[in-house]
C-alpha positions as CSV (number, residue, x, y, z in Angstrom):
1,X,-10.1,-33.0,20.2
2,X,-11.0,-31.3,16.7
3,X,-10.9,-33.4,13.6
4,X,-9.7,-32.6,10.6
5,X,-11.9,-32.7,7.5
6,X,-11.0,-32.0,3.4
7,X,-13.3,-29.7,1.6
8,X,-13.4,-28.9,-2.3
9,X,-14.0,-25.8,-2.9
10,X,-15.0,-25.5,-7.3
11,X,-14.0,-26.0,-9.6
12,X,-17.7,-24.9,-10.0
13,X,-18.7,-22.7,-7.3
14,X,-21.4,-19.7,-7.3
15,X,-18.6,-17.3,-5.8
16,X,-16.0,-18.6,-8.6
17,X,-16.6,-16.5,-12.1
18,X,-13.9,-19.3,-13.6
19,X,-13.0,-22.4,-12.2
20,X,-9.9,-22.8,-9.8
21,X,-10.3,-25.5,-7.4
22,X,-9.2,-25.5,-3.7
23,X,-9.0,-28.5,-1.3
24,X,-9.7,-26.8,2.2
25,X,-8.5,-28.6,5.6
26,X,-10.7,-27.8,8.3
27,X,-10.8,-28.7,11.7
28,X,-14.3,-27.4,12.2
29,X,-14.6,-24.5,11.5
30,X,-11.1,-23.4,10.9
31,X,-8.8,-23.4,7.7
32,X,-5.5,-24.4,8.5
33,X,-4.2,-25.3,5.3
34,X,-5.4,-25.3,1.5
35,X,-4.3,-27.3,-1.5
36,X,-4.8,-25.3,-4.9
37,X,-5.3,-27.2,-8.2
38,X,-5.3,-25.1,-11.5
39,X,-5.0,-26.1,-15.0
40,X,-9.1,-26.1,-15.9
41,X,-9.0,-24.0,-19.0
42,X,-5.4,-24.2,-19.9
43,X,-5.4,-23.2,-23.8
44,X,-1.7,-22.9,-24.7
45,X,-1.6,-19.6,-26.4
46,X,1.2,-18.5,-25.6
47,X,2.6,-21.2,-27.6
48,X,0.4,-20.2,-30.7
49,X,3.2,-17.3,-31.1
50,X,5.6,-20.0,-33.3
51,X,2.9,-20.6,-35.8
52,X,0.6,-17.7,-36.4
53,X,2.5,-14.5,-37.9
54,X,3.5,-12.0,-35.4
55,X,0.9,-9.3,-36.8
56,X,-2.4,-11.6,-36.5
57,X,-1.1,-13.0,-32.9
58,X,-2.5,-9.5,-31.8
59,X,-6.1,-11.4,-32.1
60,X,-4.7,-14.3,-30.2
61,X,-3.2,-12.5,-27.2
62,X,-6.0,-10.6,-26.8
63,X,-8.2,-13.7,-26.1
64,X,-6.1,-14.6,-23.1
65,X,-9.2,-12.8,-21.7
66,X,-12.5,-11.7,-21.5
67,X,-12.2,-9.0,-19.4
68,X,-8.5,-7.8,-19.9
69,X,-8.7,-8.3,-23.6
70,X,-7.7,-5.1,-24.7
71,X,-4.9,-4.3,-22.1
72,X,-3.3,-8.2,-23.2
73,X,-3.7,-7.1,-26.9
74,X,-1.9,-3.7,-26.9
75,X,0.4,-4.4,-24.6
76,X,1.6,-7.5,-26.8
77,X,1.8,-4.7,-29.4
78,X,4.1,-2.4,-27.5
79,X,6.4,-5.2,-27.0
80,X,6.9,-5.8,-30.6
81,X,6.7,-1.8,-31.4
82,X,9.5,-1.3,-29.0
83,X,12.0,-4.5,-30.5
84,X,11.1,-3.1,-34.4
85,X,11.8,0.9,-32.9
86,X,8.0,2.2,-34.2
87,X,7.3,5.1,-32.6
88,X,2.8,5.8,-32.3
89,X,1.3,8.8,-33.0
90,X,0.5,10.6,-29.7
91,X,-3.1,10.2,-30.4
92,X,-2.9,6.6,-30.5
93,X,-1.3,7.0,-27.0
94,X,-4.1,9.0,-25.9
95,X,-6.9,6.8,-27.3
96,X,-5.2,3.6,-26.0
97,X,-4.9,5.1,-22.4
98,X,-8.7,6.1,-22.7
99,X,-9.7,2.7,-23.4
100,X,-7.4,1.2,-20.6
101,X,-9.3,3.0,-18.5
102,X,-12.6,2.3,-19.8
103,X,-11.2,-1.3,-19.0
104,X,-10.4,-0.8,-15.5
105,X,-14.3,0.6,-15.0
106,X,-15.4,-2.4,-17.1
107,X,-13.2,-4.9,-14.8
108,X,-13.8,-3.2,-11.4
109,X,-17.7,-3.0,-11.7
110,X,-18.0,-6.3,-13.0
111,X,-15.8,-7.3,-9.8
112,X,-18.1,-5.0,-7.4
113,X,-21.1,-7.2,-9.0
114,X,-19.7,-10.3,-7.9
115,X,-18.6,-9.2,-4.4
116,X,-22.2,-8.0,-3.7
117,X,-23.0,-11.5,-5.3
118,X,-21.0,-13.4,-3.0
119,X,-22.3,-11.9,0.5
120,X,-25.9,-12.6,-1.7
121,X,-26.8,-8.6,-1.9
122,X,-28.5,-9.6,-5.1
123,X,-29.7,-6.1,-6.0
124,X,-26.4,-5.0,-5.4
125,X,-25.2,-7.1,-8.0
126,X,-27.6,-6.0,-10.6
127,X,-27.0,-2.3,-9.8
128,X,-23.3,-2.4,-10.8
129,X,-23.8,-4.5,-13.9
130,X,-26.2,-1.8,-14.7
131,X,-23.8,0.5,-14.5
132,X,-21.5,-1.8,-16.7
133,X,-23.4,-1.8,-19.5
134,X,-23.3,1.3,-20.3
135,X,-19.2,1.4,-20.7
136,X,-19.9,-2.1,-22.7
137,X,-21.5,0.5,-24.7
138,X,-19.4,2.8,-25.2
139,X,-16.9,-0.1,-26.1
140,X,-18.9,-1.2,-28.3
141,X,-19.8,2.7,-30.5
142,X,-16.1,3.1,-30.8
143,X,-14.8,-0.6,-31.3
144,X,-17.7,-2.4,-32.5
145,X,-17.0,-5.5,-29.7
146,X,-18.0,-5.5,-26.3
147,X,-15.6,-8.0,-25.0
148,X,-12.8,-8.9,-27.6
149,X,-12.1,-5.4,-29.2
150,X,-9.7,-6.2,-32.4
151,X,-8.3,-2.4,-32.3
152,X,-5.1,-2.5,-32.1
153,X,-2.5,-3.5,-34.1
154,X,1.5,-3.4,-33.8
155,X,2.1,0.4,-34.9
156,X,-1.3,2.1,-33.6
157,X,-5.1,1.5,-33.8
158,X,-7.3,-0.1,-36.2
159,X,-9.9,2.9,-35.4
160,X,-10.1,6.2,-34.3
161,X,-12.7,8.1,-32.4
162,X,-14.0,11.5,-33.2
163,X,-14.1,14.4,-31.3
164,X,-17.7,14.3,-31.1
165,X,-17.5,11.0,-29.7
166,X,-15.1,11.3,-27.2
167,X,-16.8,14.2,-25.3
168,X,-19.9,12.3,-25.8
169,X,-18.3,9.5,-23.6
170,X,-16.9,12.5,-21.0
171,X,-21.2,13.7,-20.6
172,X,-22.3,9.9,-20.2
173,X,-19.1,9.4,-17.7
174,X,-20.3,12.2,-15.4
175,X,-24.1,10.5,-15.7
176,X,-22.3,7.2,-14.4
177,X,-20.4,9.1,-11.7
178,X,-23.6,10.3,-10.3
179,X,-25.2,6.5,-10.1
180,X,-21.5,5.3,-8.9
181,X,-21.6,7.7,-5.5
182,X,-25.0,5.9,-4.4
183,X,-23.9,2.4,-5.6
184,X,-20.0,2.9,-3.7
185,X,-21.6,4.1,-0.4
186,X,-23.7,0.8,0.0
187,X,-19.9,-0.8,-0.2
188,X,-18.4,1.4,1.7
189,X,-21.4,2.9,4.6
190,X,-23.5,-0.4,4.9
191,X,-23.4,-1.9,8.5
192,X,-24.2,-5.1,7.0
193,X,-21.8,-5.2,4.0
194,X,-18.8,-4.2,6.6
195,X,-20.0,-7.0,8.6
196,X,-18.7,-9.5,5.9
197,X,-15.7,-7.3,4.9
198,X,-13.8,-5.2,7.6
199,X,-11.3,-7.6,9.3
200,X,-11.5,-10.3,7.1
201,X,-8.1,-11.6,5.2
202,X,-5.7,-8.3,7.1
203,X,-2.5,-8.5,5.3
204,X,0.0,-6.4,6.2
205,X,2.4,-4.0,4.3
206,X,5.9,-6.4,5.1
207,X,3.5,-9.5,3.7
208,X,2.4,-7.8,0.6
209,X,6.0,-7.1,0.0
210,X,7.6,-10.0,0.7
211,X,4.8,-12.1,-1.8
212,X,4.7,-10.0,-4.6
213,X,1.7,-9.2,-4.4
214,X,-0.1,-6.7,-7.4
215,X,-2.7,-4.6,-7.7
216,X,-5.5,-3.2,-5.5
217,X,-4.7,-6.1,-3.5
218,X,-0.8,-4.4,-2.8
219,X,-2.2,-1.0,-2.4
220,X,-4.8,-1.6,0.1
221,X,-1.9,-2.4,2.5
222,X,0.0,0.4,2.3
223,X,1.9,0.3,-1.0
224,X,1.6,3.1,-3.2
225,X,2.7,1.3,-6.2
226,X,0.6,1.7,-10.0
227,X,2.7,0.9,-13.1
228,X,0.9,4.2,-14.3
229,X,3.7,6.0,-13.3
230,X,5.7,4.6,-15.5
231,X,4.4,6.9,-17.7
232,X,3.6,4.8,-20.9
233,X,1.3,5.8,-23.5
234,X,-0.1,8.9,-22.7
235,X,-0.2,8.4,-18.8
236,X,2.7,10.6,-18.0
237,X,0.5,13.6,-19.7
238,X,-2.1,12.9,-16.9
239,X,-2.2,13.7,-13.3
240,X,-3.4,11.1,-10.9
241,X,-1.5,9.3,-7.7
242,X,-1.7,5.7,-6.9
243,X,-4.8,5.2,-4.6
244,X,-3.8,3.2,-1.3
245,X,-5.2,2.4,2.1
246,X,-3.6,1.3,5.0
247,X,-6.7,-0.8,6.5
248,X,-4.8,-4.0,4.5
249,X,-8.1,-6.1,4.8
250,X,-11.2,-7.2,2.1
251,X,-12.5,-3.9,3.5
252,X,-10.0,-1.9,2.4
253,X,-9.7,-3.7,-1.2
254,X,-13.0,-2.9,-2.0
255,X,-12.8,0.4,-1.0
256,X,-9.5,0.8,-2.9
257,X,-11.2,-0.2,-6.3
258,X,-14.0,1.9,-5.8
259,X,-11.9,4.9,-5.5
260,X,-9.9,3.9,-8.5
261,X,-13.4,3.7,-10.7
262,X,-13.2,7.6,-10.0
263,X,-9.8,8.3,-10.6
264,X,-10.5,6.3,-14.5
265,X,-13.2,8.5,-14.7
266,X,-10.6,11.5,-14.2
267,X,-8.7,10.3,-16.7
268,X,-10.6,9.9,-19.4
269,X,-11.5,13.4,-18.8
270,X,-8.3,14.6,-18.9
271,X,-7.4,12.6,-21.9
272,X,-10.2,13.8,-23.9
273,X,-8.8,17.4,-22.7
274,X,-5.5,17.0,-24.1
275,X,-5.7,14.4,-26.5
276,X,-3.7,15.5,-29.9
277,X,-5.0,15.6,-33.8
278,X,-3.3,13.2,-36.4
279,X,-3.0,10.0,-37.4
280,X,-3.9,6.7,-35.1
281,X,-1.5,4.4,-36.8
282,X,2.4,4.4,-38.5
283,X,3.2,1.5,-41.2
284,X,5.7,-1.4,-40.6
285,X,7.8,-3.0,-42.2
286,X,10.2,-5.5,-42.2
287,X,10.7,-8.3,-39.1
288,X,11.2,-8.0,-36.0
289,X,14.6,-9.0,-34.4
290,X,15.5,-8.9,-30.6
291,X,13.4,-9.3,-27.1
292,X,11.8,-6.7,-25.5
293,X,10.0,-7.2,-21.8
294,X,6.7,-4.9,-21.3
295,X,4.7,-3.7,-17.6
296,X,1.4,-2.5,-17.8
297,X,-1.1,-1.8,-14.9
298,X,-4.2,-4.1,-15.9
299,X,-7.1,-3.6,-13.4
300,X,-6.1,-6.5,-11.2
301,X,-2.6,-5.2,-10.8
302,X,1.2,-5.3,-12.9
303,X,1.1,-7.6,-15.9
304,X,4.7,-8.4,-17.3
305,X,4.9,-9.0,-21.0
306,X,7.9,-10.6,-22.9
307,X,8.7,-10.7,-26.2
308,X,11.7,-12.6,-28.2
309,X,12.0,-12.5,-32.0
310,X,14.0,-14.4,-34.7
311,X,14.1,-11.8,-37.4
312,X,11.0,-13.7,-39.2
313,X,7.2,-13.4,-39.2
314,X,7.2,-15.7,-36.2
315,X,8.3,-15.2,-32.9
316,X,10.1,-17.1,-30.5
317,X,8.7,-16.8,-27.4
318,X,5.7,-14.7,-25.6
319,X,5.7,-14.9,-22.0
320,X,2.7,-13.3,-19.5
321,X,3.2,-13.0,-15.8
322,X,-0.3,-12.1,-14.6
323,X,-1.2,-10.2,-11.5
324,X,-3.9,-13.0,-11.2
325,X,-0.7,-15.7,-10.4
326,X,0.9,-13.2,-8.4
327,X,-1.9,-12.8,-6.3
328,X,-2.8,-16.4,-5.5
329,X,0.0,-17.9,-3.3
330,X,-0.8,-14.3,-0.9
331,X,-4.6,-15.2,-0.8
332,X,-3.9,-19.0,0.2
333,X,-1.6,-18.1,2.9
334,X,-4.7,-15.4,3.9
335,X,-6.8,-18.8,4.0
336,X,-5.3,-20.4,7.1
337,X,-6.9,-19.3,10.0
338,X,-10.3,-18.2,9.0
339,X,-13.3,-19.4,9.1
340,X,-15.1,-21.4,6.1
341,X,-17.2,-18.4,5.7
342,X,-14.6,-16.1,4.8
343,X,-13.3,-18.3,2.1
344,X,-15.3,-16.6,-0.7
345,X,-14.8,-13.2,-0.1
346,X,-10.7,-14.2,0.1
347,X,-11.0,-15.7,-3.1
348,X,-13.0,-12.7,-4.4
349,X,-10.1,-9.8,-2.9
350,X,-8.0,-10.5,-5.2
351,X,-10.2,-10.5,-8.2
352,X,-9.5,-13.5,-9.7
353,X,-9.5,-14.1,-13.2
354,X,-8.1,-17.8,-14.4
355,X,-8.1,-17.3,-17.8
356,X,-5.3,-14.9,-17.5
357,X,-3.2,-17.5,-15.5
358,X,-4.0,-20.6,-17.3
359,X,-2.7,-19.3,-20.8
């Protein structure tokens, strides 16, 4: 007869870029139940929105995190834009949705990185970071950050980028794209990366549906949903289709962000095509007065943003629902039944990032 045994799993793990912690019940080999604990690096920002006025909490939202920074910072921004009735300039439209996008190939390498990481393909891992750097630089020739950006504010963008610039960005992008085809087919052709991947965590389409579940992680089982389509900013100028698979396992996640890091590039393109003369930013004045709920698609999925205001410089209430905390009740119920060797590329599927839940 097997005995049962309790495992921690992190907070502080090598797999775990932030630290969630998980108490796994084994009976040997076998997960049959886990126990999540989060709260590590809870900062309570969202509760900064009563005292900081409701123009500078751009710089606070946007610290939420590291990696989403700029998504969390302009779509804070559209919230309030939308309750005060500020219209953008369509090229503030286009220059947010190319830096969305320069997000998404920031986010999704960095994730690829720490995937190769985790089944200990270390060259891997320093092959897509490679690559990373180079959009960290473009971040940083049109922003001047390469993490925590400070561009936008509530009515358009702090900076602009010339034309010169742009279609510099579009010659370095197809450079990348080149290196990205060699780096993708390890991920996607390697007998020994598919080893650790294909089968591992299968989630079906009814499952992802009935938990919520956003992001790569929804789409990889069948769900052609992207929040793209919604058409905000400039993305209803641009032609793209939500990228799915029907595989609905750590295989298919994988190979449903790699596809995505060429449909960004795409784009980008096509935003650099299109994108209008005139000004980046429209004044405003006065206070805002109502409540206004956001959805953006971050790279890890839908992010829900609500706004309520008083009619003063500070708010009320700012509210985040992650696809990070949508994500993690479908992973721990993935959990039960593997092995303890699957654990970290489950935890890894859904691209975690705990600074976005633990506001």
């Amino acid at each position: 007869m097997s005995t049962r045994s309790v495992v921690p799993f992190g907070p502080h793990h090598p797999v775990l870029p932030e630290p969630i912690h998980l108490d796994l019940v084994l009976e040997d080999e076998k997960v049959v139940d886990v126990i999540p604990s989060i709260g590590f690096i809870h900062r309570g920002l969202e509760k900064l929105v009563e005292k900081r006025d409701f123009r500078d909490f751009v710089y606070v939202a946007e610290r939420m995190c590291g990696i989403c920074s700029f998504m969390h910072g302009m779509s804070y921004c559209e919230a309030v834009e939308h309750i005060m009735g500020v219209e953008l300039p369509p090229r503030a439209k286009y220059l947010r949705t190319i830096w969305c996008e320069l997000s998404r190939l920031h986010s999704h390498l960095l994730w690829l990185g720490l995937l190769a990481d985790a089944f200990g393909f270390e060259s891997l891992f320093m092959q897509c970071w490679r690559l990373r750097e180079k959009i960290l630089d473009m971040f940083e020739a049109s922003t001047g950050g390469r993490l925590i950006f400070s561009v936008n504010k509530i009515g358009g963008q702090r900076r602009d980028m010339d034309n010169a610039m742009l279609h510099g960005f579009v010659e370095k992008l197809g450079g990348l794209e080149e290196d990205l085809k060699g780096i993708t087919s390890t991920f996607l052709a390697n007998s020994a990366v598919n080893s650790r991947l294909k089968g591992v965590g299968y989630m079906t389409k009814k499952m992802a549906q009935e938990y919520g579940v956003a992001g790569p992680f929804m789409r990889a089982s069948g769900i052609a949903r992207d929040t793209r389509k919604l058409g905000y900013d400039a993305y209803g100028d641009l032609n793209f289709e939500p990228i799915t698979s029907t595989e609905g396992d750590c295989y298919a996640r994988t190979q449903v962000r790699v596809r995505e890091l060429f449909q960004s590039i795409d784009l980008i393109r096509q935003a650099v095509a299109k994108i209008p003369e005139g000004p980046v930013a429209v004044p405003i004045r006065g206070f805002p007065k109502g409540e206004y709920m956001v959805r953006v698609e971050q790279p890890r999925g839908e992010a829900i943003y609500y706004v309520k205001a008083n009619g003063t410089k500070f708010l009320d209430r700012f509210r985040v629902r992650t696809p990070t905390f949508a994500n993690v009740p479908a992973m721990i119920e993935l959990m039960k039944g593997c092995r303890l060797s699957e654990i970290p590329m489950l935890i890894l599927t859904i691209d975690p990032c705990v600074s976005c839940i633990e506001r």
